[in-house]
C-alpha positions in Angstrom: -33.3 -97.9 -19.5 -34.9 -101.2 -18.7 -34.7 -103.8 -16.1 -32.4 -101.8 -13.8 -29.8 -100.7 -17.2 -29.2 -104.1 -18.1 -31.3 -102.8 -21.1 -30.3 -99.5 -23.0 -31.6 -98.0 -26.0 -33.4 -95.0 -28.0 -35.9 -94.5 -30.3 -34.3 -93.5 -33.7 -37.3 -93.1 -36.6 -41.2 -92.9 -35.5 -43.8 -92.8 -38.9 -47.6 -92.3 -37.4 -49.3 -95.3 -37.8 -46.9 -97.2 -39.7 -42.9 -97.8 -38.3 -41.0 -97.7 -35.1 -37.6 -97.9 -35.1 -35.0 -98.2 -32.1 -31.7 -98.9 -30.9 -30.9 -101.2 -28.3 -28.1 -103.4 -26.0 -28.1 -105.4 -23.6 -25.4 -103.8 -20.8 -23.6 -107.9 -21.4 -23.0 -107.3 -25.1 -19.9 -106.2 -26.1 -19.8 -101.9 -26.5 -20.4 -101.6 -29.9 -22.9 -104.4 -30.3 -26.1 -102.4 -31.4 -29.2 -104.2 -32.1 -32.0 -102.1 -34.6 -35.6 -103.2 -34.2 -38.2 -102.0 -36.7 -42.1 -102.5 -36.2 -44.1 -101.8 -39.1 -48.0 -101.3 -39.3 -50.4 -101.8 -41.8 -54.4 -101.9 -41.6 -55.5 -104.4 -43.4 -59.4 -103.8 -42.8 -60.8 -101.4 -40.2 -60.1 -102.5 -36.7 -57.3 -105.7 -38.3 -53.6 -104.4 -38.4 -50.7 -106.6 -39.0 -47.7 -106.1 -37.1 -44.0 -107.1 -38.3 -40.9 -107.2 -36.7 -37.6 -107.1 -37.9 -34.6 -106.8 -35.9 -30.9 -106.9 -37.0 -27.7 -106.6 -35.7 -27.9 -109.4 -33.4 -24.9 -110.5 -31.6 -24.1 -114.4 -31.2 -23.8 -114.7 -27.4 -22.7 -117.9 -25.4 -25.8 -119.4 -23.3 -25.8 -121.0 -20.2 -28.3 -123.4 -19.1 -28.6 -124.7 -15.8 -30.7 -127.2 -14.6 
């Protein structure tokens, strides 16, 4: 829980060195609006890893902008 539970979420898969995988919401999404976000490692030289990030599931939300 994140940012006084406005942000939930677990961790669901965890490969040493090379993928995290979690779950998360925002506590404004709808209930069953589940986002999965995937980091992936991979050493390209000693000491020079490249991080990616995936993340799906995302759900179209209405955003206000005040000025």
């Amino acid at each position: 829980m994140l940012f006084d539970g406005s942000i939930v979420g677990k961790v669901i898969s965890c490969e040493k060195n090379e993928k995290l995988v979690w779950e998360w919401r925002q506590s404004s999404w709808a209930a069953d609006a589940i986002s999965t976000c995937m980091l992936t490692f991979k050493e390209d030289s000693p000491g020079c890893t490249t991080l990616s990030l995936e993340q799906t599931n995302i759900p179209k939300v209405r955003t206000l902008i005040r000025n």
